[in-house]
C-alpha positions in Angstrom: 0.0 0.0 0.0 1.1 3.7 -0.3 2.5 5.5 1.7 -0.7 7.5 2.8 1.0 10.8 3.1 2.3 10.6 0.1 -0.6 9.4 -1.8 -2.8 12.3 -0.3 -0.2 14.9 -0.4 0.1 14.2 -4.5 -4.1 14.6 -4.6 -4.0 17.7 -2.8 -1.4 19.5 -3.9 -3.8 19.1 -7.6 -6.5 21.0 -5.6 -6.3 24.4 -7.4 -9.2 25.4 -5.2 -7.4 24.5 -1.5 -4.2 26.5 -2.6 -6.9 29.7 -3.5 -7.9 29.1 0.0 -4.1 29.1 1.3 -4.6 25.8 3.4 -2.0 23.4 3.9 -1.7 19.5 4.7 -0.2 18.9 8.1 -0.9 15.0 8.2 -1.7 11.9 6.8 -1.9 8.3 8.1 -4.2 5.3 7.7 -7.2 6.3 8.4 -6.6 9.9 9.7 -5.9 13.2 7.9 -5.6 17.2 9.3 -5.5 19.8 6.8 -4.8 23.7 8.1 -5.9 26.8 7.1 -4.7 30.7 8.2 -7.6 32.8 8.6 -7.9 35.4 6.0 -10.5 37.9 5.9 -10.7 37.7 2.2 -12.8 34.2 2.9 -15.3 36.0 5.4 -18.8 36.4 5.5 -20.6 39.6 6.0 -20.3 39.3 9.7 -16.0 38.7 9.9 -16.6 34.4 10.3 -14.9 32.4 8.1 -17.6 31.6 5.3 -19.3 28.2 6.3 -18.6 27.4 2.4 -14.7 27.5 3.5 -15.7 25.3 6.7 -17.6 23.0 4.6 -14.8 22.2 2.5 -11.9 21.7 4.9 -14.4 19.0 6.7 -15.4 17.5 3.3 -11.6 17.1 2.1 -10.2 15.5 5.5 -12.9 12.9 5.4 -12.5 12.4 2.0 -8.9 12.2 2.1 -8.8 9.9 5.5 -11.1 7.7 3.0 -8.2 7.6 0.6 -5.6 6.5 3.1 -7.6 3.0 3.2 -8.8 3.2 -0.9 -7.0 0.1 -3.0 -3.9 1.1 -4.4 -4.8 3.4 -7.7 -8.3 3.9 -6.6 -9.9 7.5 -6.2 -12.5 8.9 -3.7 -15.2 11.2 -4.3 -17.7 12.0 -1.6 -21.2 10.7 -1.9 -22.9 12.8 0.5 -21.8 14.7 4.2 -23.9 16.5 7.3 -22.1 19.2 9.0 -22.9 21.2 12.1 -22.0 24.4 12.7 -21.4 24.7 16.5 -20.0 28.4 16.3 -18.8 31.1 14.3 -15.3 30.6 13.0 -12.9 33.0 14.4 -9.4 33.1 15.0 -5.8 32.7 14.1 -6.1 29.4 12.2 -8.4 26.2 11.5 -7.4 23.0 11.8 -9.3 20.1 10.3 -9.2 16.3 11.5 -11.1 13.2 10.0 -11.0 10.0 10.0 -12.4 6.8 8.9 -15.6 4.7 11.0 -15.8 2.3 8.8 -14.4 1.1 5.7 -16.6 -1.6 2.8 -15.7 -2.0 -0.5 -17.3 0.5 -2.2 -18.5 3.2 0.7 -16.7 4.7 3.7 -18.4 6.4 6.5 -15.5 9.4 7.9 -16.2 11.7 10.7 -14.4 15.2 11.1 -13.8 18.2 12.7 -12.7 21.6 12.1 -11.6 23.4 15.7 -10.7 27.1 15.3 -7.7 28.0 17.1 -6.3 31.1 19.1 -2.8 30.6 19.9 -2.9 27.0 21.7 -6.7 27.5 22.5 -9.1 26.1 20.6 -13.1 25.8 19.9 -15.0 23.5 17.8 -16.5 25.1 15.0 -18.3 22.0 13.1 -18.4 19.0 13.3 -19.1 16.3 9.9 -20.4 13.1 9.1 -19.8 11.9 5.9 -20.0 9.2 3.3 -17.6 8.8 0.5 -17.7 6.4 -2.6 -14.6 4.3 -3.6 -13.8 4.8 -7.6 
């Protein structure tokens, strides 16, 4: 099998749309991934948050990327459907996104992630994610 960082590091660094964002992979093992992001007030919303459209996505890519860590060699991911919560209003120096994998069949995995907003060493959970993603 892959190394996983490796694999996932080659996939992400093709995501035109997470280097727009400015967010960076931190790690990548079986099963778990955590992807960061500065905060930047050019991804606000109206009220100074970080736009639940850029929460959204860091929780969608580290379960979809956990997923991948435990995908058959040469296989691809692509998420088949995901829940979030939005707990609170993401503010702060950073976020930093973690998922990982619940369960793994042939074709489906079911991932679980959060993204916790952080203030120096402090943090606060922003959203929390549950999400299924399809093995291609």
């Amino acid at each position: 099998m892959p190394n996983p960082f490796e694999r996932v590091d080659q996939s992400f660094q093709s995501q035109t749309f997470m280097h727009t964002l400015g967010a960076r992979l931190v790690s990548a093992e079986l099963g778990r991934v955590t992807i960061e992001l500065p905060f930047s007030k050019n991804l606000c919303q109206q009220q100074g948050f970080l736009h639940a459209g850029v929460v959204a996505t860091l929780a969608d890519n580290v379960c979809g990327y956990a997923a991948l860590t435990e995908a058959p060699a040469g296989a691809d991911v692509v998420t088949a459907e995901f829940k979030i919560n939005f707990l609170r209003p993401a503010v702060g120096e950073k976020l930093v996104a973690s998922g990982r994998v619940e369960n793994t069949g042939k074709r489906l995995s079911v991932c679980r992630g959060e993204v916790r907003a952080y203030t120096g060493e402090a943090y606060k959970v922003v959203a929390i994610v549950q999400a299924t993603v399809a093995t291609v």
